[in-house]
Residue, then its C-alpha position, 0 to 999 in steps of 0.5 A: x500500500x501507498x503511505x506517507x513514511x518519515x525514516x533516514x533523515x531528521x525534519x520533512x527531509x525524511x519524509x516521502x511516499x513509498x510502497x510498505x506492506x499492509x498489516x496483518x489482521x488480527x481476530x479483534x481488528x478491522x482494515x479501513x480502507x483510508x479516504x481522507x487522513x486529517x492532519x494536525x500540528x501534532x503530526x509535524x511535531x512528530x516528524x520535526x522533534x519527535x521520531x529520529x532519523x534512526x529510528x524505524x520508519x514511521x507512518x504519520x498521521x491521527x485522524x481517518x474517515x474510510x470504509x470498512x474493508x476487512x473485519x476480523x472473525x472476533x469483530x461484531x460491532x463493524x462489517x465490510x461497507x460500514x463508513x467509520x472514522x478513526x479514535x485518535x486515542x488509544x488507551x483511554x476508553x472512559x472519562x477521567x480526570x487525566x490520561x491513564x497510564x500508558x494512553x497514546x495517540x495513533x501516528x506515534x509510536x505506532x504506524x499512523x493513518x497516512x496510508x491507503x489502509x489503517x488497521x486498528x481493534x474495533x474499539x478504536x472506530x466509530x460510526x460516521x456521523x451521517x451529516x458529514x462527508x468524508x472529508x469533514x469526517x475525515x479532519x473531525x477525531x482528534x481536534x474536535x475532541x480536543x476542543x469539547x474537552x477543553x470546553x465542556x468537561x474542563x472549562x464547563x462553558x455554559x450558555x450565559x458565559x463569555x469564551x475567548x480564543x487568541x490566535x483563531x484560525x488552527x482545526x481545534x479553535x475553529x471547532x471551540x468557536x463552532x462549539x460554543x456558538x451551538x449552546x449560544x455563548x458569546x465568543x471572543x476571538x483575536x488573530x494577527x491576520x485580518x483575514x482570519x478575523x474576518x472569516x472567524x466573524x463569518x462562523x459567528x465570533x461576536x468579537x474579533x481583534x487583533x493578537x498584538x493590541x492592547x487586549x485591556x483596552x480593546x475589551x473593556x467593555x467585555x468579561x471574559x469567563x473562560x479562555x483557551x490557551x494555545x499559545x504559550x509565553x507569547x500571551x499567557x500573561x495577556x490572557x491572565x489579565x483579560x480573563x476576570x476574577x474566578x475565572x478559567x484558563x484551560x490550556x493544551x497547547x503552545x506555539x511559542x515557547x512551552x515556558x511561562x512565568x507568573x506573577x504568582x500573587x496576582x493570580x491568587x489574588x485573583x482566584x484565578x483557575x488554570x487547568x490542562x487538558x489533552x484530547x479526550x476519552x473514547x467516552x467523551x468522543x461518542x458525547x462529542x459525536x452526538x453533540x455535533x449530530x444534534x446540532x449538525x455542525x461541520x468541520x472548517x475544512x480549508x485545504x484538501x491535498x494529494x498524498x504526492x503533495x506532502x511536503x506542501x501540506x507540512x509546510x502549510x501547517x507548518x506556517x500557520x497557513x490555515x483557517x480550520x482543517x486541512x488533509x490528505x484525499x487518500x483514497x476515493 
């Protein structure tokens, strides 16, 4: 089969399309022929800092939509035909306060789904949900996930509350904004590029401002109740300041430097609440897929590439090119 492989060389420079065998099938597992492979910054952490050169060659990737196309004779919950996507989390079936111990996520250290077939147990598939494509199901798992942890179980956002969003534009924060519109929260978002303030205003953010102003100044007549952190030491202390009293910082992210430091006074002083959150439970994927289905939301799908375009799409997700999700057209 056909897979994007990262092997002999550090950094996009090991990465190439090659012929590899397809995995044997177990007696639990399924084999899903892979439609679309959804991509998402964790896969270029992996292929910039995390697998080596002289380590195995590795297949990438977390995220799947596809079609059955050979179970197992212990499998019962799927059969040929059925149109599934992929659980990008393994180890982690119900809901807890943090991952178990041992908990992984597909694409690392096991081969990932930027492959024509992904093979993988029955408890690591769900059902399509029926209102999207394969394309929108493809690009859902792992950001979406995300982002209903980081917003319900984490930050309990609720209807009457106010959520910021610095830096809009990445798969999990247009998912934050699609989510808490659904439930009618009021939605703060910032981005250096007008452009994403503009399109982040289209999917229904109330307010849009830029990243590098004055977030004091510019929100003044706002409260913020909950915000999401991704960024890291570029405007942790900013979004201390924006966020108001007893309020809930959830962070899971950084795409600036991992290191922040606090006025620890100020923070106690404000009662402020700062929690981490990492993906989610197989438990809080089925919430979340029923909670997109009953509000029939989609995914921001920005770019669809060839499996040949592989050194473009790194690099476009890589330069923060995107505004939503973007993924690889595997098979048809």
């Amino acid at each position: 089969m056909r897979a994007i492989v990262h092997e002999g060389k550090e950094g996009l420079e090991g990465l190439k399309v090659s012929e590899i065998p397809e995995a044997q099938i177990r007696d639990n597992e399924v084999r899903v022929k892979v439609h679309t492979a959804g991509m998402n910054r964790r896969d270029l952490a992996v292929v910039t800092k995390r697998h080596k050169a002289d380590d195995p060659a590795l297949i990438p990737g977390s995220d799947a939509s596809g079609t059955v196309e050979t179970v197992g004779k212990n499998v019962t919950k799927f059969r040929k035909g059925d149109e599934v996507i992929v659980n990008p989390g393994l180890g982690w079936q119900r809901n807890s306060d943090a991952p178990p111990e041992g908990f992984e996520i597909v694409g690392l250290p096991d081969h990932g789904t930027f492959a024509e077939y992904y093979t993988c147990t029955e408890d690591h598939l769900e059902q399509k949900p029926e209102h999207l494509s394969f394309e929108e199901a493809g690009v859902l798992p792992l950001a979406a996930l995300t982002a209903y942890r980081a917003l319900f179980t984490r930050g309990n956002l609720r209807a009457d509350q106010t959520i910021m969003l610095p830096g809009i534009g990445s798969g999990v924060l247009t998912f934050c904004l699609k989510f808490a519109k659904a439930i009618g929260a009021r939605v703060i978002v910032t981005s250096r590029s007008e452009s994403k303030q503009e399109e982040a205003l289209k999917l229904g953010a109330d307010v849009a401002i830029s990243t590098e102003e004055d977030w004091k100044k510019a929100l003044a007549s706002e409260q913020v109740d909950l915000l999401i952190e991704t960024i890291g030491n570029a405007t942790f202390n900013k979004s201390l300041e924006i966020v108001r009293k007893g309020g809930t910082i959830v962070t899971f992210g950084s795409t600036t430097e991992d290191e922040v430091t606090i006025n620890i006074r100020q923070f106690f002083y404000g009662q402020y609440n700062l929690l981490g959150s990492t993906m989610g439970s197989a438990e809080e994927l089925r919430e979340m897929l029923r909670f997109i289905s009953e509000y029939k939301i989609k995914p921001q799908v920005d770019k669809i590439f060839t499996m040949d375009q592989y050194k473009e799409a790194f690099e476009y997700i890589q330069d923060s090119k995107n505004f939503g999700k973007i993924a690889f057209q595997v098979c048809k």
